[in-house]
N, C-alpha and C positions, 0 to 999 in steps of 0.2 A: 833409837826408835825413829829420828825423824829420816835419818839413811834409807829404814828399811821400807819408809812410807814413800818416800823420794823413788827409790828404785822399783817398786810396785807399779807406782804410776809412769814410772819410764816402761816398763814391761806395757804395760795395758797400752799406751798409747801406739809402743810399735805394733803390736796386735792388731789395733786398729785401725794402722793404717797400713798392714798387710790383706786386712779382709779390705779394704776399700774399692781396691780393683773388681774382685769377685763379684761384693753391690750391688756397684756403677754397672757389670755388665750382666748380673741377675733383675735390674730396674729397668733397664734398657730394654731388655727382650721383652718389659710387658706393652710398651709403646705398640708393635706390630701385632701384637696376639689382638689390643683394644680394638684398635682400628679393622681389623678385620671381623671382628666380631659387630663394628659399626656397620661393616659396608655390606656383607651378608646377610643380617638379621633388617635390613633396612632401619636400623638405629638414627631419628638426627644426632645432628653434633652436637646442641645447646642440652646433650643429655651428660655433658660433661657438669654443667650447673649444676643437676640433681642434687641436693646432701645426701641424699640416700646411697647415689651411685659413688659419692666421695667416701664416705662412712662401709660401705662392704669392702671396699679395696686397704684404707688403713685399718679396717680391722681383721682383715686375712693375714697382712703385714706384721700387725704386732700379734698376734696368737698363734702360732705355730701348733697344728693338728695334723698329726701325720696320719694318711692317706685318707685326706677328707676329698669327699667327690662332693661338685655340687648337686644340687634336685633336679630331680630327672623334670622331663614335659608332666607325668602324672602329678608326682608333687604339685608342682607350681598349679598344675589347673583344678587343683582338687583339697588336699592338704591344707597349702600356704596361703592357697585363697582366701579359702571359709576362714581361717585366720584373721586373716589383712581384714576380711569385710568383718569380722567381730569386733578388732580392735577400732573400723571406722564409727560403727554403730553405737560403742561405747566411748568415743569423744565427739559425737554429736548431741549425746544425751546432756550435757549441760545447753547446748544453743536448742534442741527443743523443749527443756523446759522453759526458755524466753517467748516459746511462742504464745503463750495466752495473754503474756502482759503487753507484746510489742506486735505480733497479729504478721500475717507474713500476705506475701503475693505470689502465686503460684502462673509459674510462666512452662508450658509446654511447645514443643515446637519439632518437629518431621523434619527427619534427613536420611540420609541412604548411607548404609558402613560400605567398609571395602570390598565385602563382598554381596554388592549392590541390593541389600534386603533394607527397605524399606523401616522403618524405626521410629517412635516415639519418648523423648526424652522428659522430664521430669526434672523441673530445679524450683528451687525457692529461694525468693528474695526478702532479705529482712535487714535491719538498719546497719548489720557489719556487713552484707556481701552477699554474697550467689552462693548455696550451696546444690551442687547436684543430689536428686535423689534414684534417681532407678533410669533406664529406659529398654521399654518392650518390644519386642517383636511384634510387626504388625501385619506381617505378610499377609496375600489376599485379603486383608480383612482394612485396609489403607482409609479406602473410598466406603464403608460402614458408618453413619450419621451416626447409629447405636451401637455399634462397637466404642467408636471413641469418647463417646460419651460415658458409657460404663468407665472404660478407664478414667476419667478424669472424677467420676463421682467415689472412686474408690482409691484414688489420691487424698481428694479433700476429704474422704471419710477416716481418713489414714487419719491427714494432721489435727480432721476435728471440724466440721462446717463454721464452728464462730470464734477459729484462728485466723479465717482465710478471709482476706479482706477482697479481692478480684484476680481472676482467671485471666491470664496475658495469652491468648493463640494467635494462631496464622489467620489472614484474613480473608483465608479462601471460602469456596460458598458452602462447603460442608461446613467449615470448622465457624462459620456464620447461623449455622441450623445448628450446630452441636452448641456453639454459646447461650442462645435464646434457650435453647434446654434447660442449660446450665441452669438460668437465670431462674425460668418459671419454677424450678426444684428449689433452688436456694436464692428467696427473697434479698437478703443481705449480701448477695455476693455477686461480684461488678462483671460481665465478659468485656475485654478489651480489647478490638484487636491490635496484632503487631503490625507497627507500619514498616520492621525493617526492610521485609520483602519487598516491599512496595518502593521503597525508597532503590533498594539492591536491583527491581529490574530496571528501571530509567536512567539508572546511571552507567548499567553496564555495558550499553552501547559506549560510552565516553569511554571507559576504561579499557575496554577491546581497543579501540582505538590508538590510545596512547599504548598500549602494551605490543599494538602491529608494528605501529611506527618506536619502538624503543629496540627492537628486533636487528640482528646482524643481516642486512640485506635492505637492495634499493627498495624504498617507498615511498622516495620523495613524488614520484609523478601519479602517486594512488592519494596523496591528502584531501586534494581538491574531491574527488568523489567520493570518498571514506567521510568526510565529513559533512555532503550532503546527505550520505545514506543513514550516519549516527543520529542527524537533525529526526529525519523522518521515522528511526526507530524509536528515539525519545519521546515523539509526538504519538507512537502507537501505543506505548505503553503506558504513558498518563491517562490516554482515551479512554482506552480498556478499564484501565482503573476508575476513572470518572464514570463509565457507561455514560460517556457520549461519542455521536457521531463526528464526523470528520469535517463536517460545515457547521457544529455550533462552536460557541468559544469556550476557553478553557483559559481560565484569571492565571494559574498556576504557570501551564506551559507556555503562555504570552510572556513569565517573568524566566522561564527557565530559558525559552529562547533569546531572549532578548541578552542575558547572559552568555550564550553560548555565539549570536553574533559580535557581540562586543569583543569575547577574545579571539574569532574569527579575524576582525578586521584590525586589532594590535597586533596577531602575531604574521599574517598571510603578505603573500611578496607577488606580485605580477609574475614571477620565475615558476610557482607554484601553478600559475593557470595556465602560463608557456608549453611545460611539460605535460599538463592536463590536452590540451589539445594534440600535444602529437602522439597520445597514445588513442590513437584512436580506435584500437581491437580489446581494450582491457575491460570493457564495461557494454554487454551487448543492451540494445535498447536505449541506451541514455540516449538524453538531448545533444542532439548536433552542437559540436562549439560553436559554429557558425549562426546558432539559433539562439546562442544564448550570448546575453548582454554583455553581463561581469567578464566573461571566458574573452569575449571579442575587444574588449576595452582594456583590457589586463594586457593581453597579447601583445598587442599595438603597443604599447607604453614600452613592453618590454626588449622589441626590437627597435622601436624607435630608440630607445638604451643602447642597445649592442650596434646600430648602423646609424650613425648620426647624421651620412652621408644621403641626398635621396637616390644615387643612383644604384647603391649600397643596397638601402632598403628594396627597393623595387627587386633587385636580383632576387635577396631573400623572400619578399613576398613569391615570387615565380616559380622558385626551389618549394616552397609548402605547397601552391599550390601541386605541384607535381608527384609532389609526397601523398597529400588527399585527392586527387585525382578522382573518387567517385563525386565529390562534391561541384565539380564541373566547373574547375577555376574561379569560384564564388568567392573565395578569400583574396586572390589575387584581384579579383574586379574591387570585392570590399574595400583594401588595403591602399592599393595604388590610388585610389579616386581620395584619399582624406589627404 
């Protein structure tokens, strides 16, 4: 008996490792189907994480269905959907029955899909996390005080007016008239606005910035004016947001700039104003370098650096002027006289 168990398992194992090739080169070919299926359907990568997408592949793997197709476009947008939304509907129904004992905050907020229609979205915050609830189509109807308002009153009528503890929006001037609505309909319910935007336009001049200069191409000789120009768009967009004018103060942008020169003046090199002055065509309307302090003081340091010599320097002062030549050798008079 133990022979014939012996030679079984020598059987089975050369089996398998006859089929091992076949596999190896049936496993292999799903590599290029993937990926092409990634780069056509504009799939990310990180859709490799999914369990979902792990879980359809070993279980097509281990069940063997002969001539299975998979779901057509109809299926999926119709069928498998109303499915999927069934089964999400019926595992939110334990976390909103938490909502009368733990009360939730209902955060709305406007974006635009991929095919640039205008959109309002619908989520709820409660003490495990964010869940999303719906979002509507808002075409022409965007800029409606009373349109948006309906929608949010038939949200919270949804979850309940005395689940909903404050209404989170954008803090533009409609969605500022639609809160006050809010408010005067439901006594107990807070409008708040979002300061993300607010925060997202003042910083985005900064991050254009760093995103110009992280780019494959010269930029060293645009920093100098790229971050005067970020300075002055930082300061429009707090204004706007304060509704103040340009000659009162702002506590805020006094501390944002003051920041913004601080790392100015750790990270900036006299090489940086060097280059700023010889591009003299890149920036139409700006301040003459010659007009300006920091550009004229930078400069000077910096060939005084590169010509230690004065007969040195003076040449090179004569060469720029000749380069700026509408400036009518005013660098060269500047330069040669200190």
């Amino acid at each position: 008996m133990q022979k014939i168990v012996e030679y079984a398992k020598h059987k089975l194992q050369q089996k398998i490792v006859s089929l091992l090739p076949s596999f190896q080169t049936l496993a292999s070919s799903f590599g290029p189907n993937i990926i092409s299926l990634q780069r056509y359907s504009g799939l990310p990568f990180h859709l490799a994480r999914n369990p979902h997408y792990v879980n359809a592949f070993t279980s097509a793997s281990k069940n063997l269905i002969p001539s299975y197709i998979p779901p057509g476009y109809n299926a999926l947008k119709t069928t498998l959907l109303r499915k999927e939304q069934t089964n999400i509907k019926r595992l939110l129904q334990p976390i909103k029955g938490m909502w009368r004992d733990k009360c939730i905050n209902l955060v709305c907020d406007g974006w635009t899909e991929a095919q640039r229609r205008p959109l309002i979205n619908f989520n709820f915050i409660y003490d495990n996390g964010v869940v999303f609830m719906k979002a509507v189509n808002c075409e022409k109807k965007y800029n409606d005080k009373f349109y948006v308002e309906t929608l949010i009153k038939d949200v919270i009528s949804e979850f309940g007016a005395q689940n909903v503890v404050q209404v989170i929006i954008d803090n533009a001037l409609i969605c500022k008239v639609v809160g006050s609505l809010v408010e005067t309909q439901h006594l107990r319910i807070f409008w708040t606005p979002c300061v993300v935007d607010y925060i997202l336009s003042f910083t985005r001049p900064i991050y254009d910035v760093l995103r110009i200069m992280d780019m494959d191409r010269l930029t060293f000789h645009l920093v100098y004016e790229m971050w005067d120009e970020m300075i002055e768009k930082v300061k429009t967009n707090i204004y706007r947001h304060e509704g103040k004018k340009g000659d009162k103060r702002s506590i805020f942008y006094e501390v944002v700039y003051d920041i913004l020169i601080d790392r100015w003046t750790k990270s900036s090199t006299p090489l940086q104003c060097m280059v700023h002055s010889l591009n003299l065509n890149e920036v139409p309307n700006r301040l003459p370098p010659h007009k300006d302090a920091e550009i004229s003081e930078e400069m000077n340091k910096c060939l005084r650096r590169y010509f230690p010599f004065t007969e040195e320097r003076k040449m090179a002062f004569q060469e720029f002027a000749r380069f700026s030549r509408p400036l009518d050798y005013f660098w060269f008079i500047l330069f040669t006289t200190r």
